[in-house]
mmCIF file of the N, C-alpha and C atoms, coordinates in Angstrom:
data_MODEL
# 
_entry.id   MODEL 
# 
loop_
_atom_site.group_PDB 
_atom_site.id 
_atom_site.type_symbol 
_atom_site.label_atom_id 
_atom_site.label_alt_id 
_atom_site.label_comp_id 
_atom_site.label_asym_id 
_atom_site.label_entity_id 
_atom_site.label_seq_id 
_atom_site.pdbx_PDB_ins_code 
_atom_site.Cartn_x 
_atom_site.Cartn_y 
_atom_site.Cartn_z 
_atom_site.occupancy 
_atom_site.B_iso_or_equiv 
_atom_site.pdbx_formal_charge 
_atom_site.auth_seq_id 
_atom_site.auth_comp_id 
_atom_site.auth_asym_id 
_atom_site.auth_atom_id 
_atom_site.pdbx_PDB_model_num 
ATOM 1   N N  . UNK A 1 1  ? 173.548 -0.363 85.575  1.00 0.00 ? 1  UNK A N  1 
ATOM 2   C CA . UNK A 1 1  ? 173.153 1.018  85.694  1.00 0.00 ? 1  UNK A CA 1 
ATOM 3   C C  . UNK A 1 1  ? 173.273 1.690  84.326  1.00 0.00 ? 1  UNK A C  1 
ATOM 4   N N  . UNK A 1 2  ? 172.196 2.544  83.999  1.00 0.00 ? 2  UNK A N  1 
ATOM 5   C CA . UNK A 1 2  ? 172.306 3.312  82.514  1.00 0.00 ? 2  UNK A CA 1 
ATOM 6   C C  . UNK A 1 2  ? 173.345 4.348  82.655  1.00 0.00 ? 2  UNK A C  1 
ATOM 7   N N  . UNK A 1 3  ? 173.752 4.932  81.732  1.00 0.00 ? 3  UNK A N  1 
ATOM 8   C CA . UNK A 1 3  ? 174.906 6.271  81.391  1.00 0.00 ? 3  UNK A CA 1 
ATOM 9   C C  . UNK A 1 3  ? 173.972 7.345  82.026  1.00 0.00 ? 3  UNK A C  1 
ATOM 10  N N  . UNK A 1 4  ? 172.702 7.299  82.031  1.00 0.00 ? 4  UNK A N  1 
ATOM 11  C CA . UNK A 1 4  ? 171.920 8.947  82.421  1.00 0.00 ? 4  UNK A CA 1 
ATOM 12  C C  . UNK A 1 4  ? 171.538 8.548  83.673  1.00 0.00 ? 4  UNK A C  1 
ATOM 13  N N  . UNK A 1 5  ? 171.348 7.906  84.613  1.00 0.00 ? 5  UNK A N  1 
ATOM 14  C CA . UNK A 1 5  ? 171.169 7.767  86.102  1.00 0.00 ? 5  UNK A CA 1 
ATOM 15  C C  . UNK A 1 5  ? 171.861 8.188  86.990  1.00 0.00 ? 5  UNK A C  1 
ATOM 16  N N  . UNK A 1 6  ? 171.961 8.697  87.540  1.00 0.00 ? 6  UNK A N  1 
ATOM 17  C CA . UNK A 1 6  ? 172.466 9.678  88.856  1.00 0.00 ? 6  UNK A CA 1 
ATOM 18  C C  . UNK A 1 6  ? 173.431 9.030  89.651  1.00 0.00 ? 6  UNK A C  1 
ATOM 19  N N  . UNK A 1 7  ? 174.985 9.438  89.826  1.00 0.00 ? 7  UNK A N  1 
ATOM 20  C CA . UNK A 1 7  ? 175.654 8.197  90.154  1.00 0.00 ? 7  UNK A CA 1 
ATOM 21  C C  . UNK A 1 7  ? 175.458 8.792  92.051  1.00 0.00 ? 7  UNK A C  1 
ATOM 22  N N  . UNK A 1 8  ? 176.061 7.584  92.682  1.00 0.00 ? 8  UNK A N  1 
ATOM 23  C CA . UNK A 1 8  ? 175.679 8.346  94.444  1.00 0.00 ? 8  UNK A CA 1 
ATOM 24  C C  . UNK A 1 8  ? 176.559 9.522  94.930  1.00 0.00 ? 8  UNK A C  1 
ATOM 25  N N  . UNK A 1 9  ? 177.333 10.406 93.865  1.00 0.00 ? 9  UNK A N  1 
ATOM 26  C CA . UNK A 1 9  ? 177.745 11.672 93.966  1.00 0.00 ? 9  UNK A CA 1 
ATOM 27  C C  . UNK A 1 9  ? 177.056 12.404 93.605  1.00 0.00 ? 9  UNK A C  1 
ATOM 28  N N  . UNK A 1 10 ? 176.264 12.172 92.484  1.00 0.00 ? 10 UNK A N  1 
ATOM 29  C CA . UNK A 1 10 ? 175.620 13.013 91.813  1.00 0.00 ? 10 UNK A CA 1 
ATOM 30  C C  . UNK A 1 10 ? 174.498 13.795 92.179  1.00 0.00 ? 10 UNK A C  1 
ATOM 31  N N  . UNK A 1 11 ? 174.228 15.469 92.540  1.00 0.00 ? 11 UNK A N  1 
ATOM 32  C CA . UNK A 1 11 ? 173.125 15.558 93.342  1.00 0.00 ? 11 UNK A CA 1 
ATOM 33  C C  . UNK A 1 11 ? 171.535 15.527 92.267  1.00 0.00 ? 11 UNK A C  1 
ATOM 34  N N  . UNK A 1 12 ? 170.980 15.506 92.756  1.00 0.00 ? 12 UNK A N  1 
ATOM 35  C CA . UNK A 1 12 ? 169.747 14.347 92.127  1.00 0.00 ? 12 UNK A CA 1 
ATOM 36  C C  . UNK A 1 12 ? 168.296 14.015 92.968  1.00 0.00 ? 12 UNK A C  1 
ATOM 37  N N  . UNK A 1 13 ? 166.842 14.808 93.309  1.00 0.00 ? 13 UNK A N  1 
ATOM 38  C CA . UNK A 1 13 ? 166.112 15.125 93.309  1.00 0.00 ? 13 UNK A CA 1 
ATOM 39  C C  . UNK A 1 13 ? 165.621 13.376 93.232  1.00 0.00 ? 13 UNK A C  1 
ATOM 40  N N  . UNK A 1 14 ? 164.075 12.908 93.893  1.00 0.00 ? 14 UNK A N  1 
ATOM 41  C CA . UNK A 1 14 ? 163.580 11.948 93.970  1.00 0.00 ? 14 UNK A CA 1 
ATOM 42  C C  . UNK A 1 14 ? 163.568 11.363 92.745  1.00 0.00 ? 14 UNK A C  1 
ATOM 43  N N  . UNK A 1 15 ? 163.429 11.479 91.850  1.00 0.00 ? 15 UNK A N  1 
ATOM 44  C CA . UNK A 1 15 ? 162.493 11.792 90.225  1.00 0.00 ? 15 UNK A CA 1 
ATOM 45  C C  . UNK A 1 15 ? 163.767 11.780 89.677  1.00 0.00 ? 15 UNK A C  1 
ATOM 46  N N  . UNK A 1 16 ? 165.049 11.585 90.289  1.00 0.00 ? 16 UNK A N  1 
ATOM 47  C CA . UNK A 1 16 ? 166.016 11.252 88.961  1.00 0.00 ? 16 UNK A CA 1 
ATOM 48  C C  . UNK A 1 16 ? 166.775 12.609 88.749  1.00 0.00 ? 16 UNK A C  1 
ATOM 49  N N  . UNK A 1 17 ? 166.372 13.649 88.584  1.00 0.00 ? 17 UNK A N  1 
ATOM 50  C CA . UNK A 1 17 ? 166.660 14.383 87.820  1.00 0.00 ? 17 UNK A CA 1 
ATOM 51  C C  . UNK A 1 17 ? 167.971 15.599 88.414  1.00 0.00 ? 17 UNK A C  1 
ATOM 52  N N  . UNK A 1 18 ? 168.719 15.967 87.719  1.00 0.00 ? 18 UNK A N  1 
ATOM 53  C CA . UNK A 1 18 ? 170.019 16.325 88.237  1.00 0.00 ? 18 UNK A CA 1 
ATOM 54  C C  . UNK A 1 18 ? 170.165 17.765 87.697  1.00 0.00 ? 18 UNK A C  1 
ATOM 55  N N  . UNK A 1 19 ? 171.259 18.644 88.245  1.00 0.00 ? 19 UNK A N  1 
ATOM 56  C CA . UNK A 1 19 ? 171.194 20.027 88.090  1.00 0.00 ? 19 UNK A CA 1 
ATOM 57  C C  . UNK A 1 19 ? 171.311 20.328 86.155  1.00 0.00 ? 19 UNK A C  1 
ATOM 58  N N  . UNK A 1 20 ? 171.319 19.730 85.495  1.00 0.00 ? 20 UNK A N  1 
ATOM 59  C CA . UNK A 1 20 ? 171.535 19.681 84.100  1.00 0.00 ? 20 UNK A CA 1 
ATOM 60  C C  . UNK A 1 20 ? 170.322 19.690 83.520  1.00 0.00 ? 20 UNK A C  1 
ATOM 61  N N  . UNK A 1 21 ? 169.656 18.819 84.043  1.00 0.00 ? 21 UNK A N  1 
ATOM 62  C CA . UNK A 1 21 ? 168.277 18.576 83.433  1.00 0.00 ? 21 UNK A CA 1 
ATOM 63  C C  . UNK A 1 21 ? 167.607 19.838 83.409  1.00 0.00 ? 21 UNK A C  1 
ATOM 64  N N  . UNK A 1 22 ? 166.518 19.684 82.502  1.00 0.00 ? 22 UNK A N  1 
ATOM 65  C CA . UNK A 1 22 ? 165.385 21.077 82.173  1.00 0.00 ? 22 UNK A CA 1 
ATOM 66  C C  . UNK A 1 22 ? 164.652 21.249 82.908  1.00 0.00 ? 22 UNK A C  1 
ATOM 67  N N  . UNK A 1 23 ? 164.359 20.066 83.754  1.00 0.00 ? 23 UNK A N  1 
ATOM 68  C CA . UNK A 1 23 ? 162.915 20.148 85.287  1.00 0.00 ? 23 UNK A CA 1 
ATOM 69  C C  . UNK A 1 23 ? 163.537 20.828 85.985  1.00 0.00 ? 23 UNK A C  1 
ATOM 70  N N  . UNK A 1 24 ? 164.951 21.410 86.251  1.00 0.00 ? 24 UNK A N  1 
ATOM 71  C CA . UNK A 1 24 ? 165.271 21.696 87.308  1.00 0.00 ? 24 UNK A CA 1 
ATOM 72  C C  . UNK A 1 24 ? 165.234 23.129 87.385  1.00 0.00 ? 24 UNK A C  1 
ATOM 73  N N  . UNK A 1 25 ? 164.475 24.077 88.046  1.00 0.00 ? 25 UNK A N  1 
ATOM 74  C CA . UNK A 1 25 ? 164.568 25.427 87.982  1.00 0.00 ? 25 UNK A CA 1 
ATOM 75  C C  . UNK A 1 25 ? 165.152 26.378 89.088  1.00 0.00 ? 25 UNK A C  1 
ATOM 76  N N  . UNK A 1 26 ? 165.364 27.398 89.017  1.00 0.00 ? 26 UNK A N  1 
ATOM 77  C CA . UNK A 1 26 ? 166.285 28.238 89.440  1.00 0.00 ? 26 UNK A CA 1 
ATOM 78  C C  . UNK A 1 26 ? 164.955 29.079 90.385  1.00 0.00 ? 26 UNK A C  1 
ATOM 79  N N  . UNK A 1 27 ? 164.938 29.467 91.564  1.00 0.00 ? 27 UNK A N  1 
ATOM 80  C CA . UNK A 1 27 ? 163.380 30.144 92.348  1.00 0.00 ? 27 UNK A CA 1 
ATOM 81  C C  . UNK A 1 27 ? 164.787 30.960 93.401  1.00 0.00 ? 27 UNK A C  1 
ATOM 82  N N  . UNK A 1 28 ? 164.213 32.151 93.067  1.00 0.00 ? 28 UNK A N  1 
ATOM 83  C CA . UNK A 1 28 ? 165.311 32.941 94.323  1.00 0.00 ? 28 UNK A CA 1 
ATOM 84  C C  . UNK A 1 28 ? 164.426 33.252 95.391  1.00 0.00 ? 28 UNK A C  1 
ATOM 85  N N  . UNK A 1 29 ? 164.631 33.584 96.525  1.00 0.00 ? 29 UNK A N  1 
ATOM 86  C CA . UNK A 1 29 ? 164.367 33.344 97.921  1.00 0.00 ? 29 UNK A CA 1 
ATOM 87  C C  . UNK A 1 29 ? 164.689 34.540 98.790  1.00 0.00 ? 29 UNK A C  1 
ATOM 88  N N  . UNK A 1 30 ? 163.735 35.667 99.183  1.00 0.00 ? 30 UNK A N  1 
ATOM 89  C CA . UNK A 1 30 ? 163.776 36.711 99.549  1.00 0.00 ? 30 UNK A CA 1 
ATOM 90  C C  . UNK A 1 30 ? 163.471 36.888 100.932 1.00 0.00 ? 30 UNK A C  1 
ATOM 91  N N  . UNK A 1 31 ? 164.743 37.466 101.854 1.00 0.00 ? 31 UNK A N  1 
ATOM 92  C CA . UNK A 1 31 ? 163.860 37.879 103.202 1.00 0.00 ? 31 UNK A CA 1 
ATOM 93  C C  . UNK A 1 31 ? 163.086 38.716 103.433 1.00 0.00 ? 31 UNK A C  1 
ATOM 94  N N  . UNK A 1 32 ? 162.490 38.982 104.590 1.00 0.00 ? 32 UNK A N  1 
ATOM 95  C CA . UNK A 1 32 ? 161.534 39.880 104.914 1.00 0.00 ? 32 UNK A CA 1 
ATOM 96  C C  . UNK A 1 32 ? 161.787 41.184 103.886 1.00 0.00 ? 32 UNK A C  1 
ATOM 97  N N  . UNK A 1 33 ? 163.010 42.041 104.573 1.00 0.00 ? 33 UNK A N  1 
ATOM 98  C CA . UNK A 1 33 ? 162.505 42.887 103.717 1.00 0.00 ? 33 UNK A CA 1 
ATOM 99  C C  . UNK A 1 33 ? 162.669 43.437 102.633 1.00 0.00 ? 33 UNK A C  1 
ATOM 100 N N  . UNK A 1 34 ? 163.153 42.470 101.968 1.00 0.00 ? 34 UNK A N  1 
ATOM 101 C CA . UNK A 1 34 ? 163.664 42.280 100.455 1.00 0.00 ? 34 UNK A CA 1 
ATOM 102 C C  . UNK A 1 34 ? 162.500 42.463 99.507  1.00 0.00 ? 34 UNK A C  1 
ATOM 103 N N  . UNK A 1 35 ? 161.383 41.532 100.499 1.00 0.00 ? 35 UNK A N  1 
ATOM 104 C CA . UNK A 1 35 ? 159.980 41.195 100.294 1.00 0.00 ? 35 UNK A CA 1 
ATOM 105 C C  . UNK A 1 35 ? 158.887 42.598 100.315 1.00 0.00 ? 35 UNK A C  1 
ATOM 106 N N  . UNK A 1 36 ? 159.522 43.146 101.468 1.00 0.00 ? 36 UNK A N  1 
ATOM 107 C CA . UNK A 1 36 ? 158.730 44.628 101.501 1.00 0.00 ? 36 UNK A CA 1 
ATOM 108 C C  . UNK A 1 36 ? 159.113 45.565 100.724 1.00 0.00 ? 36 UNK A C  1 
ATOM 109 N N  . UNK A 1 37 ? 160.822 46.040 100.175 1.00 0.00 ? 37 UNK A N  1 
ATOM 110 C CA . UNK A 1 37 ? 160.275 46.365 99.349  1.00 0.00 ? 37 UNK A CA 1 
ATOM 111 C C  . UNK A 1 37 ? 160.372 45.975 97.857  1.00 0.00 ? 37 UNK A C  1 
ATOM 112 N N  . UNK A 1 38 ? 159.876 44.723 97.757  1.00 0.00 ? 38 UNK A N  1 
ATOM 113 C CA . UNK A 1 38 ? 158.900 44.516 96.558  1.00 0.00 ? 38 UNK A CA 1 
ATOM 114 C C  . UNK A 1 38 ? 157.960 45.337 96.259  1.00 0.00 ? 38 UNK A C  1 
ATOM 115 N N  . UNK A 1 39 ? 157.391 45.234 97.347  1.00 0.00 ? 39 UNK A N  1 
ATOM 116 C CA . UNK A 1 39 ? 155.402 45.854 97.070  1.00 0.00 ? 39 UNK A CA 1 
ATOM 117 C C  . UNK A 1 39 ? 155.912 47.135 97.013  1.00 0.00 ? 39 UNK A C  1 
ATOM 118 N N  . UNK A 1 40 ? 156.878 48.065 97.075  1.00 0.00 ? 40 UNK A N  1 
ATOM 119 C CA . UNK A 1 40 ? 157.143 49.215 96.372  1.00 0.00 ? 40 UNK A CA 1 
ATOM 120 C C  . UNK A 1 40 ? 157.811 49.514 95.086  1.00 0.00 ? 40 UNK A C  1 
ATOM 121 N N  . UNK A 1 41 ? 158.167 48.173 94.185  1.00 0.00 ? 41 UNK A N  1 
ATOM 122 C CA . UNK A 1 41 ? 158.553 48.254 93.194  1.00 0.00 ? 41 UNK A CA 1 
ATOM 123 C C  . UNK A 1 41 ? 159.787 48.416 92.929  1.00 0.00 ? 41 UNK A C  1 
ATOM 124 N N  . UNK A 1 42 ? 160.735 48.157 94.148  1.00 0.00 ? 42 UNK A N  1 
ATOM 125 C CA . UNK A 1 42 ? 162.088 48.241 94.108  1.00 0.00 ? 42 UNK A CA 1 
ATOM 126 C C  . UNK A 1 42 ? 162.699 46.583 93.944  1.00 0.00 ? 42 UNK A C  1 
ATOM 127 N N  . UNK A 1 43 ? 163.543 46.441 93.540  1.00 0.00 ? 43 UNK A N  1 
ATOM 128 C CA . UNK A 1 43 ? 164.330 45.172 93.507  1.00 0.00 ? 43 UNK A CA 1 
ATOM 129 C C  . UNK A 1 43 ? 164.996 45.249 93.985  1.00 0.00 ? 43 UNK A C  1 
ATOM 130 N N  . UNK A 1 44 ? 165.465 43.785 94.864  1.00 0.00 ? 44 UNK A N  1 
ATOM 131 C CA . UNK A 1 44 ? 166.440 43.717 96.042  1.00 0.00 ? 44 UNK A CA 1 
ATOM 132 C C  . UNK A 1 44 ? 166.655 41.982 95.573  1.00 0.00 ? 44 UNK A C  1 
ATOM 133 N N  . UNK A 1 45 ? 168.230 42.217 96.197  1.00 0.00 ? 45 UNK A N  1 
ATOM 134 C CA . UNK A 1 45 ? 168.939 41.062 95.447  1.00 0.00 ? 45 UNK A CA 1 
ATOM 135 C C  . UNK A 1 45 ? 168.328 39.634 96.671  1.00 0.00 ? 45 UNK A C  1 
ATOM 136 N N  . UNK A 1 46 ? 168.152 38.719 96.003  1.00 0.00 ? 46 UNK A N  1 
ATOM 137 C CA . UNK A 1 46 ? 168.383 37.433 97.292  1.00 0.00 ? 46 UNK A CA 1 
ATOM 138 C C  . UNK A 1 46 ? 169.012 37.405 97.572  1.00 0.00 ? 46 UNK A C  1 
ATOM 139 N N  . UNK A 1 47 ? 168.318 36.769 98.738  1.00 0.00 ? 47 UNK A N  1 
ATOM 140 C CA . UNK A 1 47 ? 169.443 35.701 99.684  1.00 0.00 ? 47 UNK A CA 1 
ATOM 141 C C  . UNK A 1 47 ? 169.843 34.651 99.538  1.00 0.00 ? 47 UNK A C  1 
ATOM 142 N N  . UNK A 1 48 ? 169.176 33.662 98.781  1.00 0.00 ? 48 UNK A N  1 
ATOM 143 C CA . UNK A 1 48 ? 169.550 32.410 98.246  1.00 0.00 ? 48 UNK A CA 1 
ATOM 144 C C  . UNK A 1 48 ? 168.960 32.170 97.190  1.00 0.00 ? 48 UNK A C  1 
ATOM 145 N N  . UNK A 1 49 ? 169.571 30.961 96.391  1.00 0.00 ? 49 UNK A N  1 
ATOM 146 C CA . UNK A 1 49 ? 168.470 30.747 95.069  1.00 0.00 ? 49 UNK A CA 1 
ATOM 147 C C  . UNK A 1 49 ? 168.640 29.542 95.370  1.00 0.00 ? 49 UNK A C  1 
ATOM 148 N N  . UNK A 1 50 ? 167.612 28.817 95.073  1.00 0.00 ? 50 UNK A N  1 
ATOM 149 C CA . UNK A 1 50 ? 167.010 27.360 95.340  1.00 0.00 ? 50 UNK A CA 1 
ATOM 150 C C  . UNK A 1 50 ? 166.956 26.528 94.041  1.00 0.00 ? 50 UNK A C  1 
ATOM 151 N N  . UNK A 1 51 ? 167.667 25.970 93.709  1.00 0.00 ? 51 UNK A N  1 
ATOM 152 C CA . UNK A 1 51 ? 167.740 24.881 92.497  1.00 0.00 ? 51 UNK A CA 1 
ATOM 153 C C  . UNK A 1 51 ? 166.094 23.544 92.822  1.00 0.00 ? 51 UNK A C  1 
ATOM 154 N N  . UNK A 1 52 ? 164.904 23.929 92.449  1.00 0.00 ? 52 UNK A N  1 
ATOM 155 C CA . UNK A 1 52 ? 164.225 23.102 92.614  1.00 0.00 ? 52 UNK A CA 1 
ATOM 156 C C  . UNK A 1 52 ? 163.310 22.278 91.455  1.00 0.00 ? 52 UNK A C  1 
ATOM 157 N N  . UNK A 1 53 ? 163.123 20.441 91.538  1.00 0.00 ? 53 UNK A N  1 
ATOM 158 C CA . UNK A 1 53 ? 162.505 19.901 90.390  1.00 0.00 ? 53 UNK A CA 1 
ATOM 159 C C  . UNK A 1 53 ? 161.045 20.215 90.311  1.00 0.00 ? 53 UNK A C  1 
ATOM 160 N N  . UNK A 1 54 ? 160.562 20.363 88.934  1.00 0.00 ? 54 UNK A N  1 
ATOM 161 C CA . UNK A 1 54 ? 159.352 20.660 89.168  1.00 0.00 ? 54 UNK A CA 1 
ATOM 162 C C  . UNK A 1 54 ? 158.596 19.766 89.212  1.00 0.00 ? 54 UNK A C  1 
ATOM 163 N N  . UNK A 1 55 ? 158.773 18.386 88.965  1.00 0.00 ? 55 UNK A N  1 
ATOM 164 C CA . UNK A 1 55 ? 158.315 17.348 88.940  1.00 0.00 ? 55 UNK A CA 1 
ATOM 165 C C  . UNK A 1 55 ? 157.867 16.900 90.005  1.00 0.00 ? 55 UNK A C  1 
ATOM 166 N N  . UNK A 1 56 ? 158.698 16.784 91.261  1.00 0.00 ? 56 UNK A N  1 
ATOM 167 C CA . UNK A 1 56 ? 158.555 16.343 92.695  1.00 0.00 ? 56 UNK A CA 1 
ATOM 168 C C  . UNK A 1 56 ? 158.451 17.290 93.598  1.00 0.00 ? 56 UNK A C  1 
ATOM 169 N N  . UNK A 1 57 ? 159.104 18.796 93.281  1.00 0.00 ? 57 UNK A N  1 
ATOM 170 C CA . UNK A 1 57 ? 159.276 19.995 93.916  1.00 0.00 ? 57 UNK A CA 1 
ATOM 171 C C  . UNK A 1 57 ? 160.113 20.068 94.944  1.00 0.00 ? 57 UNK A C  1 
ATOM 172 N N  . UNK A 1 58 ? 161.536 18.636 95.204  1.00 0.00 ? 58 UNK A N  1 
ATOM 173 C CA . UNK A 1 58 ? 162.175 18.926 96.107  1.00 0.00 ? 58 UNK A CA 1 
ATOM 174 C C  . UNK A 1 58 ? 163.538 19.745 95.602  1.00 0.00 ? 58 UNK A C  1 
ATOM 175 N N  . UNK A 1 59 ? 163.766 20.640 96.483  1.00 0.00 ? 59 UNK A N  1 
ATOM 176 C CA . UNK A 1 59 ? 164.902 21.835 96.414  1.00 0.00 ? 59 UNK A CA 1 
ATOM 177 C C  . UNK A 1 59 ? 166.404 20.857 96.228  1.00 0.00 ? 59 UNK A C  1 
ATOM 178 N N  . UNK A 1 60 ? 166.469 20.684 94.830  1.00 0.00 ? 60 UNK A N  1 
ATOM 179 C CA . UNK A 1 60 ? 168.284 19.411 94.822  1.00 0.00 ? 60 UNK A CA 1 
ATOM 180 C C  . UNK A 1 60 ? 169.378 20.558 95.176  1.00 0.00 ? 60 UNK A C  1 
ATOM 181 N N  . UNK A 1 61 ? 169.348 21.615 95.527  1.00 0.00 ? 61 UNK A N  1 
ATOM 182 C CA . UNK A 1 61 ? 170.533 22.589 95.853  1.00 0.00 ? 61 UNK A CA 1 
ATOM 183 C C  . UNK A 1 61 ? 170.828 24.137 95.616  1.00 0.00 ? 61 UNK A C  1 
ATOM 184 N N  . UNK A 1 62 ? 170.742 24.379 96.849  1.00 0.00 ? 62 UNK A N  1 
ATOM 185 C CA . UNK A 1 62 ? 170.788 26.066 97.548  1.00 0.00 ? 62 UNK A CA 1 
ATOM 186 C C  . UNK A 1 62 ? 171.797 26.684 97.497  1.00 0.00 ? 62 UNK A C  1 
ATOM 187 N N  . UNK A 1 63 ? 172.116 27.560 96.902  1.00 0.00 ? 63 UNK A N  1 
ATOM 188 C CA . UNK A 1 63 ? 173.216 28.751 97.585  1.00 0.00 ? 63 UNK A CA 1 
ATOM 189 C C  . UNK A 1 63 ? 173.079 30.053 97.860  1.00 0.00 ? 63 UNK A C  1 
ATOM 190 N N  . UNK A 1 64 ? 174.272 30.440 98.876  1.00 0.00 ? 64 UNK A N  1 
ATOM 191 C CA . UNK A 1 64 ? 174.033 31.470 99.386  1.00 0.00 ? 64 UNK A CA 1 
ATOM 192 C C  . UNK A 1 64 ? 175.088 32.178 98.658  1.00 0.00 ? 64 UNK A C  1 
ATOM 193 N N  . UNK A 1 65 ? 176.264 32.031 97.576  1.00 0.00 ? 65 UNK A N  1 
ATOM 194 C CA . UNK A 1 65 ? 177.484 32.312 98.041  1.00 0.00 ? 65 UNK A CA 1 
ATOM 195 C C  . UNK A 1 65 ? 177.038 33.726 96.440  1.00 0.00 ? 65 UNK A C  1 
ATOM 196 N N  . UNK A 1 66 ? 177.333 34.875 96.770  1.00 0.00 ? 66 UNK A N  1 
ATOM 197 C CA . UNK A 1 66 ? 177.159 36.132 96.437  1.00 0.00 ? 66 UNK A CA 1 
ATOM 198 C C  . UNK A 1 66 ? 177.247 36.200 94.861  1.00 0.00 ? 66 UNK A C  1 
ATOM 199 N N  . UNK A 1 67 ? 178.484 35.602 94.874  1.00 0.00 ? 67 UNK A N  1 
ATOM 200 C CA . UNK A 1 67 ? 178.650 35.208 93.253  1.00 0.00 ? 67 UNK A CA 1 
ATOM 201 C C  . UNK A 1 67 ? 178.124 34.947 92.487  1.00 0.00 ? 67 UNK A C  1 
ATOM 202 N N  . UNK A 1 68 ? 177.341 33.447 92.541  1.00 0.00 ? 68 UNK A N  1 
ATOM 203 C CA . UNK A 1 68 ? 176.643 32.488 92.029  1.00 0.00 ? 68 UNK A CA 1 
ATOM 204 C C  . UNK A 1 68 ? 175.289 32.935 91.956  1.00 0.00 ? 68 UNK A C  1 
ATOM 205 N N  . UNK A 1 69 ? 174.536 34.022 93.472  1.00 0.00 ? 69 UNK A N  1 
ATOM 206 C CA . UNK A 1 69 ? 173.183 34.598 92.891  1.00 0.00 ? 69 UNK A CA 1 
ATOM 207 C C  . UNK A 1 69 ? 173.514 35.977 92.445  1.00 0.00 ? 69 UNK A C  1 
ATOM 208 N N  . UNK A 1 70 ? 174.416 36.672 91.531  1.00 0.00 ? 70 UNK A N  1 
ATOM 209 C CA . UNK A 1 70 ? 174.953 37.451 90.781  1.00 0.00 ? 70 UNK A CA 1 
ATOM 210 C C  . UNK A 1 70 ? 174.330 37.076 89.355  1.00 0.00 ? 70 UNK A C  1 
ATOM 211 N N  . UNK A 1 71 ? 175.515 36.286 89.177  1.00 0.00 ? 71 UNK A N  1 
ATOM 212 C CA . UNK A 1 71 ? 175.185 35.006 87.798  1.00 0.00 ? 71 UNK A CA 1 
ATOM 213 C C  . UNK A 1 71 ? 174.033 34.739 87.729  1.00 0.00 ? 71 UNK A C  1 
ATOM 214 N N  . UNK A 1 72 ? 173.037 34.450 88.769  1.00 0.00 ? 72 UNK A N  1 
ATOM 215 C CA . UNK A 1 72 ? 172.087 33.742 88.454  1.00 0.00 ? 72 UNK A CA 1 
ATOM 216 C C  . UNK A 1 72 ? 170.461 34.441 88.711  1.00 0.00 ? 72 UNK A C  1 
ATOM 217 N N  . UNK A 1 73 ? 170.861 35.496 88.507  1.00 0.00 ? 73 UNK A N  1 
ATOM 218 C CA . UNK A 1 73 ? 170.150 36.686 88.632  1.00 0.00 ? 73 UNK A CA 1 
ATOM 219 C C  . UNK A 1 73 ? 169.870 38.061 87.433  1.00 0.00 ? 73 UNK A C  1 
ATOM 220 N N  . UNK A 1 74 ? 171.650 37.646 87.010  1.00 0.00 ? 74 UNK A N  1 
ATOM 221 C CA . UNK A 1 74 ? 172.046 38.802 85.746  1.00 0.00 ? 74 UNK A CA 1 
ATOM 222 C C  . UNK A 1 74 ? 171.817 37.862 84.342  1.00 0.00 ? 74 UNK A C  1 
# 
């Protein structure tokens, strides 16, 4: 096994690629009416942010926890 391959802890997307890597992007995730009011030009915090590769486009890891879409928002 190479030093950069994904060990079976490691979370890690079809395509290899792990929360470190550059494919991996940050997409926050809005409910309904977080969504509504968008279209009035207000910002409203998510509900989750979705760690997803862009390569394969599967979501390697979600959170909900308040903190983390703080951080990952500011």
């Amino acid at each position: 096994m190479r030093d950069d391959e994904p060990t079976p802890v490691t979370i890690a997307c079809g395509c290899k690629r792990t929360l470190s890597d550059g494919a991996i992007v940050r997409e926050p995730a809005y409910g309904f009416f977080a969504n509504l009011t968008l279209l009035f030009g207000v910002t409203a915090a998510p509900r989750r942010i979705d760690y997803r590769c862009v390569q394969c486009g599967k979501v390697v890891w979600a959170t909900s926890d308040p903190k983390a879409i703080k951080d990952a928002t500011h």
